[in-house]
Residue frames as a rotation matrix with the C-alpha (Angstrom) as fourth column:
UNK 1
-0.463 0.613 -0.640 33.57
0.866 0.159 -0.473 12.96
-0.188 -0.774 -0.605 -46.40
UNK 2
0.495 0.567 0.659 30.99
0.651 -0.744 0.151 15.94
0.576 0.354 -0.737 -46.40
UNK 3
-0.651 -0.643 0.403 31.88
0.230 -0.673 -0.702 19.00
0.724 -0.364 0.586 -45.19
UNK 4
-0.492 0.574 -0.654 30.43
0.859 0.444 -0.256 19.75
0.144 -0.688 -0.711 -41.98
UNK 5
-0.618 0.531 -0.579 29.08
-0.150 -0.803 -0.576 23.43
-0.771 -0.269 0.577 -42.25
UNK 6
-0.367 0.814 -0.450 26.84
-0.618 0.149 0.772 21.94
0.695 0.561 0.449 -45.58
UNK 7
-0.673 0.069 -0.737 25.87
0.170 0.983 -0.064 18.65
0.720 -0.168 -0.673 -43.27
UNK 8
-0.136 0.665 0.734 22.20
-0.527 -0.676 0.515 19.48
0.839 -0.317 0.442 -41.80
UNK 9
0.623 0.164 -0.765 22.43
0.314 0.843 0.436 16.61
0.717 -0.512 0.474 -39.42
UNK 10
-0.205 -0.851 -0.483 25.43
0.931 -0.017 -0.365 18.59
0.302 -0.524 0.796 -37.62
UNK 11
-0.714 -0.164 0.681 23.94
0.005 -0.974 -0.229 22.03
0.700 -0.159 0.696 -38.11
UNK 12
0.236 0.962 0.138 20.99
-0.274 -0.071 0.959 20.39
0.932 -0.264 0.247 -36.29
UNK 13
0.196 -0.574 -0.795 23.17
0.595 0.714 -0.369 19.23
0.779 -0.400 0.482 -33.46
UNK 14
-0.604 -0.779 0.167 24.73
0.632 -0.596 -0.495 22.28
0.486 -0.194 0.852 -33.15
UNK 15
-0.531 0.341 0.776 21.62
-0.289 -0.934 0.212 23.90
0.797 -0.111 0.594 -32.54
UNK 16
0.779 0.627 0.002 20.01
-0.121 0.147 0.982 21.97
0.616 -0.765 0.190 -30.03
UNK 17
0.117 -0.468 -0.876 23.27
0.974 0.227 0.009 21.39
0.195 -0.854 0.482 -27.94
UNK 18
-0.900 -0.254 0.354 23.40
0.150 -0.943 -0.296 25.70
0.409 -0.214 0.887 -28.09
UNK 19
0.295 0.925 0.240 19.20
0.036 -0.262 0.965 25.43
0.955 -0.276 -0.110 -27.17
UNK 20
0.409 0.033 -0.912 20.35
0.727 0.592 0.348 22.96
0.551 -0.805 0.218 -24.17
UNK 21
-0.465 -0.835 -0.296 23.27
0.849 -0.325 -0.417 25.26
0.253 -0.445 0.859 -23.20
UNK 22
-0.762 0.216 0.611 21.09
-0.151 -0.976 0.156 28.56
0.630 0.027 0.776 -23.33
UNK 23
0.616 0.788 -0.026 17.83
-0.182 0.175 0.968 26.71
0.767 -0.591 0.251 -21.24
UNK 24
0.528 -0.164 -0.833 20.22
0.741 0.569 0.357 25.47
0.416 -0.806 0.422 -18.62
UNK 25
-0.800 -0.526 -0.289 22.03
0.549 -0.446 -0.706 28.74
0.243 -0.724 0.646 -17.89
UNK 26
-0.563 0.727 0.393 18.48
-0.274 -0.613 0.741 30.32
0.780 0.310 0.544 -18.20
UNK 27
0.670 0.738 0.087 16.77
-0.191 0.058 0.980 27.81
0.718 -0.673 0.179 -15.74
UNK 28
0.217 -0.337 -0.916 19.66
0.835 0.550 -0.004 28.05
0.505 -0.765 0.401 -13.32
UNK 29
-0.892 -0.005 0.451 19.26
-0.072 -0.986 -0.152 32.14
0.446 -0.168 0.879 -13.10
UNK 30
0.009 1.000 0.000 15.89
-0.569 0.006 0.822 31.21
0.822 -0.007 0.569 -12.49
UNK 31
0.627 0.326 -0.708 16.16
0.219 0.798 0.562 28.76
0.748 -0.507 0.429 -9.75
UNK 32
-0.394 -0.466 -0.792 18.69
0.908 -0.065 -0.414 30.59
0.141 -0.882 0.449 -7.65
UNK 33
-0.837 0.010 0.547 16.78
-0.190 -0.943 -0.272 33.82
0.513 -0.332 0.792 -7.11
UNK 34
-0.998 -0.060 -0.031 14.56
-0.016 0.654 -0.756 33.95
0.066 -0.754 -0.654 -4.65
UNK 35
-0.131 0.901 -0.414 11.28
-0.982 -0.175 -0.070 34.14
-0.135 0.397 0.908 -6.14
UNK 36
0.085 0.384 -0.919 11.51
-0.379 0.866 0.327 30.81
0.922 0.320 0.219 -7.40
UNK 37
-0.925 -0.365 -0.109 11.99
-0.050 0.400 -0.915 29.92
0.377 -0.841 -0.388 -3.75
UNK 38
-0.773 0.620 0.133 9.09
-0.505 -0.475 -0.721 31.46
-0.384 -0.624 0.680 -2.67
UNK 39
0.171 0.946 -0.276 7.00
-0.964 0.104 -0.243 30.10
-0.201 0.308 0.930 -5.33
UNK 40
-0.284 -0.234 -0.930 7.90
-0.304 0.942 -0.145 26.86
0.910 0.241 -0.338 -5.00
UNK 41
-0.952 0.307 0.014 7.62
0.080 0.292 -0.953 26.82
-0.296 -0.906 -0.303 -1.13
UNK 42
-0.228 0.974 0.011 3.59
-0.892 -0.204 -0.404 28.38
-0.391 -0.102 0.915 -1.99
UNK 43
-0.317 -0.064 -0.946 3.66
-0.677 0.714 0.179 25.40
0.664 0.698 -0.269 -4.67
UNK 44
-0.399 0.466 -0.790 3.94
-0.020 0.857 0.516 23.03
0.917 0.221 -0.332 -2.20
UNK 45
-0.937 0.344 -0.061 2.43
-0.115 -0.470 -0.875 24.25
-0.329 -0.813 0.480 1.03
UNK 46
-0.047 0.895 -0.443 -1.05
-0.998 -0.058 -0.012 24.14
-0.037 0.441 0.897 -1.78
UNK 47
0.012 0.151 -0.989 -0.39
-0.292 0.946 0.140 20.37
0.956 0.287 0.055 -2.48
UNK 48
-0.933 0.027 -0.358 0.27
0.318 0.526 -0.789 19.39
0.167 -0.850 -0.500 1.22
UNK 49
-0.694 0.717 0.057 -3.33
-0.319 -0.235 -0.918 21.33
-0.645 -0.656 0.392 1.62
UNK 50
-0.250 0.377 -0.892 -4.80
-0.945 0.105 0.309 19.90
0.210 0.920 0.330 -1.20
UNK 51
-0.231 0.099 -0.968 -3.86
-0.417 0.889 0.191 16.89
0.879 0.448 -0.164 -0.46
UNK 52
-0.995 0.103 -0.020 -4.78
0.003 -0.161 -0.987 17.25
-0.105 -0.982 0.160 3.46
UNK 53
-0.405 0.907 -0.112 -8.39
-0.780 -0.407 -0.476 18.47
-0.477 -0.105 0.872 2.27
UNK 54
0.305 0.541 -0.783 -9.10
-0.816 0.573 0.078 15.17
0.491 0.616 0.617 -0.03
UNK 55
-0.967 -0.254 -0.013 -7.85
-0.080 0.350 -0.933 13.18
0.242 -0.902 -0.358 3.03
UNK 56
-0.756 0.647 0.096 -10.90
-0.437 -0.389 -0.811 14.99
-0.487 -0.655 0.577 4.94
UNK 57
-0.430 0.751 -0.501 -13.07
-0.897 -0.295 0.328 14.25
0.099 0.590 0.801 2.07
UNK 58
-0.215 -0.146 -0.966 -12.49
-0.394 0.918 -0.051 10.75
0.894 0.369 -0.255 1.33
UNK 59
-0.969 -0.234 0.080 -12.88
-0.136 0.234 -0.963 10.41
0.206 -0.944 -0.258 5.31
UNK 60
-0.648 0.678 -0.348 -15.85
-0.598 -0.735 -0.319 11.99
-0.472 0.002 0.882 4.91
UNK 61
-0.205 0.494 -0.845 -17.27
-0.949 0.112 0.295 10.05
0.240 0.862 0.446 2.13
UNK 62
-0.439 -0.027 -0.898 -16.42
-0.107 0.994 0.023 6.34
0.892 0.107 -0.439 3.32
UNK 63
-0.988 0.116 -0.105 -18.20
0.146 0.432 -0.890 7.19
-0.058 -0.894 -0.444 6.52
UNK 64
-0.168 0.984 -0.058 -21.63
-0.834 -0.174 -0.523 8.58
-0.525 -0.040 0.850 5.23
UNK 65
0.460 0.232 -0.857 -21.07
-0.338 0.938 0.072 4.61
0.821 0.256 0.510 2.83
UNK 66
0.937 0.041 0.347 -20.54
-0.273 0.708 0.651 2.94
-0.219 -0.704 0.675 6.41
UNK 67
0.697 -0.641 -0.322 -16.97
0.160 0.577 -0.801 1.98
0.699 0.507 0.505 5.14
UNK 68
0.554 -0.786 -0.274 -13.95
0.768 0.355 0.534 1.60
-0.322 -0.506 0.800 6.85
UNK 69
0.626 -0.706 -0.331 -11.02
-0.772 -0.620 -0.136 4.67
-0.109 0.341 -0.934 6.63
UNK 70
0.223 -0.832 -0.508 -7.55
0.061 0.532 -0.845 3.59
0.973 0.158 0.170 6.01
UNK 71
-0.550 -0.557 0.622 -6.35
-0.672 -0.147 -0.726 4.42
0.496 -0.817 -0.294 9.45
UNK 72
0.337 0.689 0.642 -9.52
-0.920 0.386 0.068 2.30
-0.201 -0.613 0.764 10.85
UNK 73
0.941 0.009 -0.339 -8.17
-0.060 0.988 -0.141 -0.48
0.334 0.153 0.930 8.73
UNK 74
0.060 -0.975 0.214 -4.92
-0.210 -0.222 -0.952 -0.05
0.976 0.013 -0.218 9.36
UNK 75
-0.066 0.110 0.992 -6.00
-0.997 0.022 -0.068 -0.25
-0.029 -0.994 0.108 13.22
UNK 76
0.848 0.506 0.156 -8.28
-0.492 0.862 -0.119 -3.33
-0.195 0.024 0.981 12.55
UNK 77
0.527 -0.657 -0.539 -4.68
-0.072 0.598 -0.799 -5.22
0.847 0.459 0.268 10.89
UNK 78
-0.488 -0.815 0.313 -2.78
-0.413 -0.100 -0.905 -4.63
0.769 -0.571 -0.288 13.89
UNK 79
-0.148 0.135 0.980 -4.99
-0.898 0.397 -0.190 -5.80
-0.414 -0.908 0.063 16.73
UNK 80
0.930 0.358 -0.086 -5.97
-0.365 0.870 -0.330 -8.74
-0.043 0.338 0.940 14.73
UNK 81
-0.001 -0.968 -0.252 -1.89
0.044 0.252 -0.967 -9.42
0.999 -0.013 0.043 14.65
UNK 82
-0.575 -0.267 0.773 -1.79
-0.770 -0.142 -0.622 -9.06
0.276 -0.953 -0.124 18.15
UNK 83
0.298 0.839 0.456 -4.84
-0.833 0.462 -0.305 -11.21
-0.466 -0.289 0.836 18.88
UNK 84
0.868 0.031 -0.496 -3.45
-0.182 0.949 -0.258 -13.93
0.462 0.314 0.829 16.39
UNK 85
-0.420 -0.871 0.256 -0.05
-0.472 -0.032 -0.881 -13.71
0.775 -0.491 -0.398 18.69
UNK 86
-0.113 0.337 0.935 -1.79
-0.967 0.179 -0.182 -13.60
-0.229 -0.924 0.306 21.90
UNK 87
0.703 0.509 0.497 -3.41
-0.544 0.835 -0.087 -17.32
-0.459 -0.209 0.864 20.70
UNK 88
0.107 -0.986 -0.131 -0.07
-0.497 0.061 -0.865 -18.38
0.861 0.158 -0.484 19.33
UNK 89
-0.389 -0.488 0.781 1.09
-0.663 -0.440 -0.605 -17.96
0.639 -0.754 -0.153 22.60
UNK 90
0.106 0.852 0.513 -1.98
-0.983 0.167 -0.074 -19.91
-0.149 -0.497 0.855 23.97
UNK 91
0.621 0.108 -0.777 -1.50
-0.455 0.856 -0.245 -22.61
0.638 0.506 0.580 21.64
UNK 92
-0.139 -0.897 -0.420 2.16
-0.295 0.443 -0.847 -23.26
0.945 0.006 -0.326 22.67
UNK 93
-0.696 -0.325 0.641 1.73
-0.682 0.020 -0.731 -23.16
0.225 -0.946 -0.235 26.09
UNK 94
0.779 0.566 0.270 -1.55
-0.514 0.823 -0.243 -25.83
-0.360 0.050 0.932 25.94
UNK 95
0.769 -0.267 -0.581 0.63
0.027 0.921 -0.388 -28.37
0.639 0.282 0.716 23.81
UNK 96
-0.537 -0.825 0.177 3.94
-0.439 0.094 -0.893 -27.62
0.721 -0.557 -0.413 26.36
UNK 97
-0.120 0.299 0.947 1.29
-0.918 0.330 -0.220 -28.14
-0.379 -0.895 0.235 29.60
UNK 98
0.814 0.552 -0.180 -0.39
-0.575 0.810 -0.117 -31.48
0.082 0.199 0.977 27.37
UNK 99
0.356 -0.649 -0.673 3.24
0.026 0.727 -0.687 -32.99
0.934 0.227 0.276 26.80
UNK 100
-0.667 -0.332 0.667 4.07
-0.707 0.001 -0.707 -32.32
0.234 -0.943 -0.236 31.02
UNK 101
-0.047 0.547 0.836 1.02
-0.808 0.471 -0.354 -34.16
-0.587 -0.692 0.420 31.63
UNK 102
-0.814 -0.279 0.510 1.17
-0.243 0.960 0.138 -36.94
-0.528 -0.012 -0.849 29.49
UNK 103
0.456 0.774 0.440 -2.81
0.402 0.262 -0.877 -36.53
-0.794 0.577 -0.192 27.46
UNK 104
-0.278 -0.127 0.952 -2.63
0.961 -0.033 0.276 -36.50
-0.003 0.991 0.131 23.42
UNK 105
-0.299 0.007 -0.954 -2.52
0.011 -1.000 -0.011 -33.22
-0.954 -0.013 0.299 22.11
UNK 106
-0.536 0.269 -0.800 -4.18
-0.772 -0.540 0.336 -31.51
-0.342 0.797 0.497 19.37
UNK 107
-0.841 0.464 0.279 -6.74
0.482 0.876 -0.004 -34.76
-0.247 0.131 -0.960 18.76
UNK 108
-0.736 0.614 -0.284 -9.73
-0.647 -0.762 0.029 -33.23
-0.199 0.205 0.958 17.89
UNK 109
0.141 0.518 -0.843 -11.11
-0.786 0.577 0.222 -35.87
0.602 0.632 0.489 15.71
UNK 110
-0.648 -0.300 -0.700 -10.32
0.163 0.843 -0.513 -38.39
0.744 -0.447 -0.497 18.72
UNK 111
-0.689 0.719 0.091 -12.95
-0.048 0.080 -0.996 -36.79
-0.723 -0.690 -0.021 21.56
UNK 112
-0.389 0.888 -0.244 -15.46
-0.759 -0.459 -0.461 -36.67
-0.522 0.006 0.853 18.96
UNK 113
-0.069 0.360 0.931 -17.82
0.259 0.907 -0.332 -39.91
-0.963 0.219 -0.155 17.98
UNK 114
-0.777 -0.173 0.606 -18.03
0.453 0.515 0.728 -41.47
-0.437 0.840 -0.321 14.48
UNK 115
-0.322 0.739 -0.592 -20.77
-0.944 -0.301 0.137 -39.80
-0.077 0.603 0.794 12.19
UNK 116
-0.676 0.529 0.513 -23.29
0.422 0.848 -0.319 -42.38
-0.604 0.000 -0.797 12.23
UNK 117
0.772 0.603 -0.201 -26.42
0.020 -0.338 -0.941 -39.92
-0.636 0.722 -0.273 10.11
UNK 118
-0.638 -0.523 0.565 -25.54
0.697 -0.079 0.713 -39.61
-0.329 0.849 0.415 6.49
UNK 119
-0.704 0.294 -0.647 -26.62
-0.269 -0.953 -0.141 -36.33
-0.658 0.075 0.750 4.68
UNK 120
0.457 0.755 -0.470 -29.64
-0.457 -0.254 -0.852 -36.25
-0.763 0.605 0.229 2.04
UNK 121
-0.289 -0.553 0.782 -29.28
0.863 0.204 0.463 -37.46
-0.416 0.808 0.418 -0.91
UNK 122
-0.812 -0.315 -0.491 -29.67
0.088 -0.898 0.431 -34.83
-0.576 0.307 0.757 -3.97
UNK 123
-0.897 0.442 -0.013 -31.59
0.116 0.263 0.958 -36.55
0.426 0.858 -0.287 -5.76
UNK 124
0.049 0.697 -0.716 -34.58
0.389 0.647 0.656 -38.35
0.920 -0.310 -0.239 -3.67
UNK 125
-0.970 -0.103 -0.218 -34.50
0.217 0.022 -0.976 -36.66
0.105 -0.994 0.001 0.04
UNK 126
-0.393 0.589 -0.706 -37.34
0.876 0.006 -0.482 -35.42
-0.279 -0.808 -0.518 2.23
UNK 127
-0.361 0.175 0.916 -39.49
0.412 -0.851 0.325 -32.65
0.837 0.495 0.235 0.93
């Protein structure tokens, strides 16, 4: 076998597992003092206002194009869920009263008379 202090594949090991070992006691001196606290809290205290101020925009923007915010749609989804409940609700209690009383339920196409007009043709109608 080769020896391993000629074998550049091993001396190259060696050196990146000593890089690894020297960045990690390096960025854990670094992360427990309290600077990096501090600038990490400022860090993200800027993104929550960053992202707080392009909120505002975007608010901003979709109302001067007439559009809808999220939160407006977000509104608009929920009463429409309610409202399709609520008539649920309606429904059931129309086909429970129809089956107490004894008339056909849900018939539509029974109260209403036969189509007797036929449509245009495509070809040949009325100008």
């Amino acid at each position: 076998m080769a020896d391993k202090s000629n074998d550049p594949v091993a001396m190259w090991q060696n050196m990146i597992g000593e890089m690894e070992k020297g960045f990690n006691s390096f960025a854990n001196q670094a992360m427990s003092s309290p600077e990096f606290s501090k600038v990490m809290n400022q860090v993200g205290g800027v993104t929550a206002g960053a992202q707080k101020q392009l909120g505002e925009m975007m608010e901003k923007y979709l109302v001067s194009m007439n559009l809808p915010s999220r939160v407006q749609m977000i509104g608009m989804a929920e009463r429409l869920q309610s409202i399709e409940g609520q008539l649920n609700e309606i429904k059931a209690m129309l086909t429970q009263m129809g089956k107490a009383s004894g008339v056909p339920v849900g018939g539509a196409s029974t109260s209403m008379p036969p189509r007797t007009k036929r449509p245009p043709s495509a070809e040949g109608g009325p100008k």
